[in-house]
DSSP file (Angstrom, degrees, kcal/mol; ACC not computed):
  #  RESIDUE AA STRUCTURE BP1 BP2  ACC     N-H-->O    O-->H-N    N-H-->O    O-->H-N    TCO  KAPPA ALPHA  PHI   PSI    X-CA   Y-CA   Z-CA
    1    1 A X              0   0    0      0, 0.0    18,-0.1     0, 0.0    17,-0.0   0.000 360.0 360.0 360.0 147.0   29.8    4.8    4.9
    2    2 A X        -     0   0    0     16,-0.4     3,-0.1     1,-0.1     4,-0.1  -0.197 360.0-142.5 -43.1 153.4   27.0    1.9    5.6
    3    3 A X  S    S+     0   0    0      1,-0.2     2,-0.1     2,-0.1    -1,-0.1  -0.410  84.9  51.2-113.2  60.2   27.8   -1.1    3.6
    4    4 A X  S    S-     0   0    0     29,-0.1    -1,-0.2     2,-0.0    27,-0.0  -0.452  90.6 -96.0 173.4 122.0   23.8   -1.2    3.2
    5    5 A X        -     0   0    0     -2,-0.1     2,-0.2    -3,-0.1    13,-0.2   0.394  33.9-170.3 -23.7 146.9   20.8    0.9    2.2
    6    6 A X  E     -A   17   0A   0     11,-1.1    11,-2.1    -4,-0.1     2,-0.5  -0.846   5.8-174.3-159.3 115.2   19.1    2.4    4.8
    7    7 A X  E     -A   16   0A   0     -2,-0.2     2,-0.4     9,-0.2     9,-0.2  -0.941   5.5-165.3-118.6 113.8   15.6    4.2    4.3
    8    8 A X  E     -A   15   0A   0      7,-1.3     7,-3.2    -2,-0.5     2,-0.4  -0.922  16.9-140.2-118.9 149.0   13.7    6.3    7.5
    9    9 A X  E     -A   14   0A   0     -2,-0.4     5,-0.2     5,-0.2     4,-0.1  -0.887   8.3-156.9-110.2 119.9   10.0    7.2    6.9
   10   10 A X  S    S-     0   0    0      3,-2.1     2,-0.5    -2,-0.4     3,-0.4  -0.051  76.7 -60.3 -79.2  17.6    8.5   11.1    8.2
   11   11 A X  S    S-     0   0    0      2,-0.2    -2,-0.0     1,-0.2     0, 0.0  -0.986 127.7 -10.9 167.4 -98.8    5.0   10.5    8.5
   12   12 A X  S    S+     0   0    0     -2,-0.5    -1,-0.2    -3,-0.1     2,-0.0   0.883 122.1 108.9 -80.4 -50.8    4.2    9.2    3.9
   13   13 A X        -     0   0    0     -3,-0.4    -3,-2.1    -4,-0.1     2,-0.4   0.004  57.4-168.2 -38.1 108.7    7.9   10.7    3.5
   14   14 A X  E     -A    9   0A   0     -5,-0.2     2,-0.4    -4,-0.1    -5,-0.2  -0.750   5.1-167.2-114.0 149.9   11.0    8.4    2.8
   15   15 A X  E     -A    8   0A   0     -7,-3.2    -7,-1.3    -2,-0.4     2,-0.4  -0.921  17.0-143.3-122.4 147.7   14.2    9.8    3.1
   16   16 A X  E     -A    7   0A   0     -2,-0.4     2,-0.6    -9,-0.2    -9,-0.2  -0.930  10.3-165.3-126.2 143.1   17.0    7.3    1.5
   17   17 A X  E     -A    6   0A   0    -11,-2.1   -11,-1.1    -2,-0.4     2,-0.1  -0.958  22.0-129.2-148.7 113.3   20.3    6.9    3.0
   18   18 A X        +     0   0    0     -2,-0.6   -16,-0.4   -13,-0.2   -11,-0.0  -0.319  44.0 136.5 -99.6 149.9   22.6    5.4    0.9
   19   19 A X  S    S+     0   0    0    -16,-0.1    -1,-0.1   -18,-0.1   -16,-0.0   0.430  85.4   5.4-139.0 -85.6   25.0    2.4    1.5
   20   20 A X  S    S-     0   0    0      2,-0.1     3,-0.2   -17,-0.1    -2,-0.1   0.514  86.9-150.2 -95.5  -8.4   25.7   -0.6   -1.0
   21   21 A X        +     0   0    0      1,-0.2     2,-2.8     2,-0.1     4,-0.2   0.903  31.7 164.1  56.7  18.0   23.4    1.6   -3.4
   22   22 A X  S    S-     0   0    0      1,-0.2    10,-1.1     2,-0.1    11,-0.4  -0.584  78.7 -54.9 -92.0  97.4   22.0   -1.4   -5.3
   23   23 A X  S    S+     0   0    0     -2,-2.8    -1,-0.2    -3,-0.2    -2,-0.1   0.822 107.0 120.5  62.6  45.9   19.1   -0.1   -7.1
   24   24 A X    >   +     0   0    0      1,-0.1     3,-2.0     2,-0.1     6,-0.6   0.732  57.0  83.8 -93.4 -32.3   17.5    1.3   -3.5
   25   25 A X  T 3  S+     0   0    0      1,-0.3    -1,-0.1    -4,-0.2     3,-0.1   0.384  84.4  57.7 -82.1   2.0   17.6    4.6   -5.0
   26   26 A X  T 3  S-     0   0    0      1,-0.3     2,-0.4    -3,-0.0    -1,-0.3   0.473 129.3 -66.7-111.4 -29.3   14.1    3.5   -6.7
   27   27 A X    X   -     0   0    0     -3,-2.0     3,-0.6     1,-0.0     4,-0.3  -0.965  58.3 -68.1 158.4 179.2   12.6    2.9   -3.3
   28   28 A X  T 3  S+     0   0    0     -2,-0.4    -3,-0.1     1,-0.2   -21,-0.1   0.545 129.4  56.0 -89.6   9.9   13.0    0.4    0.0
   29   29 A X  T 3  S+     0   0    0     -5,-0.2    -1,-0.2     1,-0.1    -5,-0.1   0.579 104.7  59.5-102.3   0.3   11.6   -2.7   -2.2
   30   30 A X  S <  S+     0   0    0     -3,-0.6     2,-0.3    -6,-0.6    -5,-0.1   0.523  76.4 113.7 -95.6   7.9   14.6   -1.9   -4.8
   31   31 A X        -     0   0    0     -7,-0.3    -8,-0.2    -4,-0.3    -7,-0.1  -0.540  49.0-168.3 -83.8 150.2   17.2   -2.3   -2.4
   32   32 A X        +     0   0    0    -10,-1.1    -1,-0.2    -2,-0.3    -9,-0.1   0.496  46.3 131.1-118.1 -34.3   19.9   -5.6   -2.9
   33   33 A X        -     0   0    0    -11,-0.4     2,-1.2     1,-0.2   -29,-0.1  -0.342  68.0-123.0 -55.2 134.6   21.4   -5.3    0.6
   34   34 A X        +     0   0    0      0, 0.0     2,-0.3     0, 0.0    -1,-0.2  -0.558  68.5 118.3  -2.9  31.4   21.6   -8.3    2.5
   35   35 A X        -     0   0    0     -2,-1.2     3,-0.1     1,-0.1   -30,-0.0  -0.882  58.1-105.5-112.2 121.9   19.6   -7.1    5.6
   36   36 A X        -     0   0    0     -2,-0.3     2,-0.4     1,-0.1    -1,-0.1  -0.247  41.3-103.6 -30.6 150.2   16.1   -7.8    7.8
   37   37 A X        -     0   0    0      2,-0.1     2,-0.3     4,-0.0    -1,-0.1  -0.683  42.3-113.3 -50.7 113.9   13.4   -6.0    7.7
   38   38 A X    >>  -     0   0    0     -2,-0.4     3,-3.2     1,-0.1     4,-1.0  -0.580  24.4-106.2-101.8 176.5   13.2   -3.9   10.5
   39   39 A X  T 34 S+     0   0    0     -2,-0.3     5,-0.2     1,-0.3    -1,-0.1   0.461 124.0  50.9 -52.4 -29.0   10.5   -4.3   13.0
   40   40 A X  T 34 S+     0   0    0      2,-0.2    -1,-0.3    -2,-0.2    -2,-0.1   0.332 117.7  44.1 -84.3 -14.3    8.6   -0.8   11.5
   41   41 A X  T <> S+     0   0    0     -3,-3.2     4,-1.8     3,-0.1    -2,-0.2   0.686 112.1  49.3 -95.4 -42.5    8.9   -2.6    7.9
   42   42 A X  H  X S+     0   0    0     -4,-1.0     4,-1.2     2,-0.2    -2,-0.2   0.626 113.8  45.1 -49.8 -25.5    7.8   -5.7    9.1
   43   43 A X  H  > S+     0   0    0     -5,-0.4     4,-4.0     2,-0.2    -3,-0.1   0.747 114.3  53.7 -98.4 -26.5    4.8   -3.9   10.9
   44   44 A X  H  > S+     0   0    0      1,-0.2     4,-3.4     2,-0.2    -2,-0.2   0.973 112.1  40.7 -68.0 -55.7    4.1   -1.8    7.5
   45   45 A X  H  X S+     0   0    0     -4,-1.8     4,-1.4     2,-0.2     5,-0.4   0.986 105.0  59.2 -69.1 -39.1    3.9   -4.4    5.5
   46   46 A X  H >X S+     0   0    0     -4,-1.2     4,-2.9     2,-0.2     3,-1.8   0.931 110.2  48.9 -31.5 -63.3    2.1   -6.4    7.7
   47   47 A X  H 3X S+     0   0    0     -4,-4.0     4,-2.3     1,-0.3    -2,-0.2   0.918 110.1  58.8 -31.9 -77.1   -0.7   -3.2    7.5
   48   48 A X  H 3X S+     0   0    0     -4,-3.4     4,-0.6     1,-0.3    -1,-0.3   0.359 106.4  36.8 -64.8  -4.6   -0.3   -3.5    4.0
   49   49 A X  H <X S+     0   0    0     -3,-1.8     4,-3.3    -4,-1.4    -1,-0.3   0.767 120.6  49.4 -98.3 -48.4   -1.3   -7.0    3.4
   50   50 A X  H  X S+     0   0    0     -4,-2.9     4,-1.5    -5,-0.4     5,-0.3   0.980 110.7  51.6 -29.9 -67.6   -4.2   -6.8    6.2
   51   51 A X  H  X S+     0   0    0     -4,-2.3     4,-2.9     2,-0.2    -1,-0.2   0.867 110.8  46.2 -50.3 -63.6   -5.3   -3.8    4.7
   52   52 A X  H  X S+     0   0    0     -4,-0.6     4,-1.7     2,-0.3    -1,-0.2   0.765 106.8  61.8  23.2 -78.9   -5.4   -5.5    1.2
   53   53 A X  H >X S+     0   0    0     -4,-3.3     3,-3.6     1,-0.2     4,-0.6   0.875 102.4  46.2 -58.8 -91.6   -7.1   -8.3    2.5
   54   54 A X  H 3X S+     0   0    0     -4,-1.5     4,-1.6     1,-0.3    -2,-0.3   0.627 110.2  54.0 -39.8 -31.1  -10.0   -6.5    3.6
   55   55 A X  H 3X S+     0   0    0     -4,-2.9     4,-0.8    -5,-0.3    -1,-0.3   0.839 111.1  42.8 -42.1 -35.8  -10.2   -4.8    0.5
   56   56 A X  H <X S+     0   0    0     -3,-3.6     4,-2.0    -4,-1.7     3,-0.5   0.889 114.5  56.1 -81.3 -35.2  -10.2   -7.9   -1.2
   57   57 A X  H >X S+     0   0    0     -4,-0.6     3,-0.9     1,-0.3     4,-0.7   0.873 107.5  51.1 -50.7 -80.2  -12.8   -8.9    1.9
   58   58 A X  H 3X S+     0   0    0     -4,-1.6     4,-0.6     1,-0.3    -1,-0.3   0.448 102.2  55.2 -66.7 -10.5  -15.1   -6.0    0.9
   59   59 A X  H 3X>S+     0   0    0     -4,-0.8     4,-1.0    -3,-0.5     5,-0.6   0.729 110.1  45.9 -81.7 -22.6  -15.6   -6.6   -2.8
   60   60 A X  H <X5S+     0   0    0     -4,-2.0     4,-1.7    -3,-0.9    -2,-0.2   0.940 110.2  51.1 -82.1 -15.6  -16.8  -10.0   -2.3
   61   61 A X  H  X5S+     0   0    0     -4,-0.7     4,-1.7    -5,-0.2    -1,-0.2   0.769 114.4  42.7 -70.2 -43.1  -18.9   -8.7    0.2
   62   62 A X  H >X5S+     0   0    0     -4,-0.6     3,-1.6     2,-0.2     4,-1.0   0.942 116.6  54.1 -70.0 -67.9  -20.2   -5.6   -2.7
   63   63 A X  H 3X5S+     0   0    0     -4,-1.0     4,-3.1     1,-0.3     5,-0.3   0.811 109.9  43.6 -41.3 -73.0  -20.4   -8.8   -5.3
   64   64 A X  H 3X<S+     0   0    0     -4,-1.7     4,-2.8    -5,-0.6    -1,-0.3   0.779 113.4  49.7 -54.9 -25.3  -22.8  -11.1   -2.9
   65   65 A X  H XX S+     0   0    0     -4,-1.7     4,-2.5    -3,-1.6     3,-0.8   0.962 110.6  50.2 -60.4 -74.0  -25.2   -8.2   -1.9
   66   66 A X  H 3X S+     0   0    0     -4,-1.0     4,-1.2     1,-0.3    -2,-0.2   0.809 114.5  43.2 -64.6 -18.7  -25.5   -7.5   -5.4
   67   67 A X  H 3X S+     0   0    0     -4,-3.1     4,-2.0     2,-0.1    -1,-0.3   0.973 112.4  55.7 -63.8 -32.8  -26.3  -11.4   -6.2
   68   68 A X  H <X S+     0   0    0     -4,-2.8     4,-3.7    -3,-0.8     5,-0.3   0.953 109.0  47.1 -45.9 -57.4  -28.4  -11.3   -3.4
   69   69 A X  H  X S+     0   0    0     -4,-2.5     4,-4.9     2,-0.2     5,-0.4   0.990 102.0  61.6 -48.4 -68.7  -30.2   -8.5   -4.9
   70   70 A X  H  X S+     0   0    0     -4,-1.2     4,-2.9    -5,-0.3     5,-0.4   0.915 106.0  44.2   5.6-108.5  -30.5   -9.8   -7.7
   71   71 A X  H  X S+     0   0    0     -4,-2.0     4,-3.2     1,-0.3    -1,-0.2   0.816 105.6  54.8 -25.3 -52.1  -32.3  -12.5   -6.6
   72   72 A X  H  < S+     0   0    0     -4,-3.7     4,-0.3     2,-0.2    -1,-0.3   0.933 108.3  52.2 -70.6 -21.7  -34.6  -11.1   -4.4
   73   73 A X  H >X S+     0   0    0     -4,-4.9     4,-2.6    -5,-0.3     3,-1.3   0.965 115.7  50.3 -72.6 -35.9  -35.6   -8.6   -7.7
   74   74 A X  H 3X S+     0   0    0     -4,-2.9     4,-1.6    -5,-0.4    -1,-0.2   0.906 113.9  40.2 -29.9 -61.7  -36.0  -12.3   -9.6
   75   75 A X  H 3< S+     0   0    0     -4,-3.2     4,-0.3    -5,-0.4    -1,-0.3   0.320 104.9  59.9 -99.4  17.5  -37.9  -13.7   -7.3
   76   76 A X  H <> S+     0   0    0     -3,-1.3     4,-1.7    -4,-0.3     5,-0.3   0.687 114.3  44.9 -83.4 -62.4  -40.0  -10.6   -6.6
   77   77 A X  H  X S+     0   0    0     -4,-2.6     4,-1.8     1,-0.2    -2,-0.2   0.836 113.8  48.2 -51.7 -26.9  -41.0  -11.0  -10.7
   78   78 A X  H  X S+     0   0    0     -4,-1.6     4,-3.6    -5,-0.3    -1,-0.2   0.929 105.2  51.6 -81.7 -49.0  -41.4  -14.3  -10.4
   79   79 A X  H  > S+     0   0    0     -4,-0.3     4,-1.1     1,-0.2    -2,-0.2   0.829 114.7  55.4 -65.7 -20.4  -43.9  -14.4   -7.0
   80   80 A X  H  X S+     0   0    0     -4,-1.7     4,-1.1     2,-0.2    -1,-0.2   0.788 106.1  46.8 -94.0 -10.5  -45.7  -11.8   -9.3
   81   81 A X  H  X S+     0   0    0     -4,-1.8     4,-2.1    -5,-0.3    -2,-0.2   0.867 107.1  56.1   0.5 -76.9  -45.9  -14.2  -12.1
   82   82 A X  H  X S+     0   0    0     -4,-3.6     4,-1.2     2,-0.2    -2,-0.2   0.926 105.7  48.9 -65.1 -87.1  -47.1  -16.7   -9.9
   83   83 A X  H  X S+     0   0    0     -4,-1.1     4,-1.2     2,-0.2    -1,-0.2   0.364 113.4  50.0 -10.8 -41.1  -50.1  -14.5   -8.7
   84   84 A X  H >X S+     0   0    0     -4,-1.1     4,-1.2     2,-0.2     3,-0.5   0.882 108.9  47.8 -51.7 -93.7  -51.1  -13.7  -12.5
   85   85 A X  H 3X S+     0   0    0     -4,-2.1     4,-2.6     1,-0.3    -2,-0.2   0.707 110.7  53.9 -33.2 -42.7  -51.0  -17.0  -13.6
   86   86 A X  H >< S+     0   0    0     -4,-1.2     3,-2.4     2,-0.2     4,-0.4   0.950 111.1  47.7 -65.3 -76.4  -53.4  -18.1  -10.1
   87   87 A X  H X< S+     0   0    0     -4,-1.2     3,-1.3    -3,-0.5    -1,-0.2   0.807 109.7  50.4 -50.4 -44.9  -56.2  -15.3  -11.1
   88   88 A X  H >< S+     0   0    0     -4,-1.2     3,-0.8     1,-0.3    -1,-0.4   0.898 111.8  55.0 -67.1 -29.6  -56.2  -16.6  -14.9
   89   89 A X  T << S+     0   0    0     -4,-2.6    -1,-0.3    -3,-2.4    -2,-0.2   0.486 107.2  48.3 -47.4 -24.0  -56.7  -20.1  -13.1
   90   90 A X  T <         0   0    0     -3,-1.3    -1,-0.2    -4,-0.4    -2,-0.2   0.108 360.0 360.0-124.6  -3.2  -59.5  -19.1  -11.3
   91   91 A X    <         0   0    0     -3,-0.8    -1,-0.1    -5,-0.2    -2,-0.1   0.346 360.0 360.0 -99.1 360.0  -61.6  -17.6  -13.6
């Protein structure tokens, strides 16, 4: 037997293949063995922090359109404000 956890992935599917058995059986982030990553867990996580990031990228992206909006509906009320206030001026 392995003296270290060993996990292979079918497409979402993880298949666990047990070695030192410390608390892997939970997943491949519970495992204790003494190991690297290897290069297909290093690339996965990589995805998964990228991926992440842009997520994080596209709500600040949602949040500043909607201040933007915002604004322009502000300053739409306001330029017709302004346009009152000039008639009553004028009279």
């Amino acid at each position: 037997m392995s003296d270290r956890c060993y996990w292979t992935f079918e497409g979402e599917l993880a298949h666990f293949i047990p070695g030192c058995m410390g608390g892997a059986v939970g997943g491949p982030d519970g495992c204790t063995c003494d190991h690297p990553l290897s290069d297909i867990e290093r690339e996965r996580e990589a995805r998964r922090e990228a991926e992440e990031y842009v997520e994080r990228l596209l709500v600040k992206a949602q949040r500043r359109q909607e201040f933007i909006d915002s604004l322009m509906r502000q300053n739409k009320s306001l330029c017709a404000e302004l346009r009152r206030l000039r008639a009553i001026v004028r009279v």
